[in-house]
C-alpha positions, 0 to 999 in steps of 0.5 A: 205708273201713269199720272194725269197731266196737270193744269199748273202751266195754263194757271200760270200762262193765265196769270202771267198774261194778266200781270202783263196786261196790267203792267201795260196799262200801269206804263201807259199811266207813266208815259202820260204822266198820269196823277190819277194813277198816283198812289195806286202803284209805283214805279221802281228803277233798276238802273238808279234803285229810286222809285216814283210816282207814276205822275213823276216829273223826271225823265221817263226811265226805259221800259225794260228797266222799270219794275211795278210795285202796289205799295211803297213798302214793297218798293223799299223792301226791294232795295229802292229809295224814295225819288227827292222830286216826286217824294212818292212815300208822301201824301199826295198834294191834295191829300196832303191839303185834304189832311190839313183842313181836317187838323184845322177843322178838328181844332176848331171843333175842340178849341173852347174858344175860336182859334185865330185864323193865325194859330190855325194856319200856323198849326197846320204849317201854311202862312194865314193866306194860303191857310184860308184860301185853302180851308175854303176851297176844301169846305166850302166856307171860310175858317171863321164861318166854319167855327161860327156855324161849328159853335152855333150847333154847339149852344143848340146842344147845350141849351137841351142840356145844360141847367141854365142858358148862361152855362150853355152860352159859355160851355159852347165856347162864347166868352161873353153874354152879350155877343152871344145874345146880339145874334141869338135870334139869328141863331136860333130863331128866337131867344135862347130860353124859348129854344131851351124850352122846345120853342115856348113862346115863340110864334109859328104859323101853318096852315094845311092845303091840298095840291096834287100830291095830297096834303101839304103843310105849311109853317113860317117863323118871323124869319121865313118859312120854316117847314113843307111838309107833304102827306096823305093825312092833314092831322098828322102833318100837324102833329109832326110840326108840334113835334118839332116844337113841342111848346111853341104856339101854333097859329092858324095861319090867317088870310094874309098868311094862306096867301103864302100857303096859296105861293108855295102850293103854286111852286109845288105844281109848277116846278120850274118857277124860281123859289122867291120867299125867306126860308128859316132853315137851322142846322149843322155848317155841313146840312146848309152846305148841302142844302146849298147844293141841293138848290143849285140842281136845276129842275128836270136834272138828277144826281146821285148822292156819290155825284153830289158829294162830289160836286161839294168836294166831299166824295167820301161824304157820301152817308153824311150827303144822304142824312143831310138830305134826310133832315131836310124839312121844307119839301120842294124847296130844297128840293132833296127830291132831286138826288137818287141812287147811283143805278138811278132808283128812287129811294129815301124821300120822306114823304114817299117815293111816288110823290118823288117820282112825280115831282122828277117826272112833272120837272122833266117836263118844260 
């Protein structure tokens, strides 16, 4: 009986040759010492039965004694122990750093009063210096500043909640009254049962104009201006500033105040003049931190959300980049124009795509 000859052997040889391709990029990461290699596969040694990380400080091992395994749990389940020095079965430093912060940060969170920047530290096994060094180079912000602005969001929480201001002011973990109102302007931009009441009483003016890219509203608290918003329709960039603060009063701005409308609108059209007017902008510690970045892209430059959240020291936040950029409400100067996809196309902008593509192409321009 004659049979067909199978293909089995050029699979394997096929195979083979990949598993050889990649074992010789893996030691090229040893010879190197390379840290970005750590945690991507591991390094096993016949001859003392450790295995590492491909980074390990030790003398290298031979090649021909060296075996690679994806994962600890493989290595450990041929028979080899973790190496003492590069203690490859732990975190990596920096996730090690990562993971700390995020304990700290979680305390913080649930804490129902700030915690000491002591109790922190010890919780999370770093002395009080190393503990804050460290938090605000991950964060962005220091510890204290970080619980601040987590409370903050808190009380703005409670006060659309709760049945009375008082019961907000300590559910969001303020122990007293009175330090809550010495900075509850501040906070929120007016006193807290204004803010409870969706702005009642609370004055903000705005006045509609018309620039290259269509309609634009302008609106200012006490503090600064407060919202840019662009679109094609007067009315209803009116109606969504009332949306905002469904019971505060809107003022028609008066001739001192379209003089500022008169500033923004010479902003929007000549893009690489510097921004010189208070903004009154509230939101989460995260938001200002990406607003904060948003401001430090020059004009004429792009970054993708993954690259932004890179340069914040966030890179896995990127979902939370792209909502911040959402929920910015003043167009232009913060300008959340200037992110866009990884493959470059233009998406996501609140008041249209073409006007974001405008306003990069105008910037592009010097």
């Amino acid at each position: 009986m004659d049979f067909q000859a199978v293909s089995m052997p050029r699979t394997r040889t096929r195979n083979d040759a990949a598993r050889a391709a990649q074992d010789a990029q893996r030691w090229a990461s040893v010879v190197a010492k390379d840290k970005t290699a750590d945690g991507q596969f591991y390094t096993a040694v016949a001859t003392t039965g450790i295995y590492c990380r491909p980074s390990c400080a030790a003398r290298r091992p031979k090649r021909e004694n060296v075996t690679f395994y994806d994962t600890c749990a493989e290595a450990e389940a041929a028979g080899y122990r973790p190496c003492k020095r590069c203690k490859p079965n732990e975190l990596v430093p920096g996730a090690q750093h990562a993971a700390k912060v995020a304990e700290a940060c979680r305390l913080i969170m649930e804490a129902e009063v700030v915690p000491k920047l002591d109790d922190l530290a010890h919780a999370v096994g770093l002395s009080p210096f190393h503990f804050h060094r460290l938090f605000k180079s991950i964060v962005g912000v220091t510890p204290k500043a970080y619980a601040t602005a987590t409370r903050q969001q808190r009380v703005r929480e409670k006060l659309g909640r709760s049945t009375s201001v008082t019961e907000a002011i300590y559910d969001a973990g303020y122990n007293s009254n009175g330090r809550f109102y010495a900075t509850a302007t501040d906070i929120l931009g007016m006193t807290p049962t204004d803010y409870r009441g969706g702005g009642a009483n609370a004055e903000i003016k705005f006045a509609v104009a018309q620039c290259s890219l269509g309609a634009i509203l302008v609106a200012a608290s006490g503090k600064g201006v407060c919202a840019i918003f662009l679109g094609d329709d007067p009315n209803e960039l009116v109606r969504e500033v009332q949306d905002r603060f469904p019971n505060a009063s809107l003022i028609g701005g008066d001739r001192e105040f379209e003089k500022l409308v008169a500033h923004v609108v010479g902003f929007v059209e000549t893009p690489h003049a510097e921004w010189d007017l208070p903004l009154d902008v509230r939101g989460t510690a995260f938001q200002h931190r990406v607003w904060q970045a948003l401001r430090a892209i020059p004009p004429g430059e792009t970054v993708s959300y993954a690259e932004l959240a890179r340069r914040m020291g966030e890179p896995k936040a990127v979902r939370a980049v792209a909502g911040a950029c959402a929920a910015n409400h003043v167009a232009v100067a913060i300008p959340c124009h200037r992110v866009v996809r990884t493959d470059g196309n233009l998406s996501g902008y609140r008041w249209g795509v073409e006007r974001k593509r405008t306003l990069i192409e105008r910037e592009k321009i010097k």
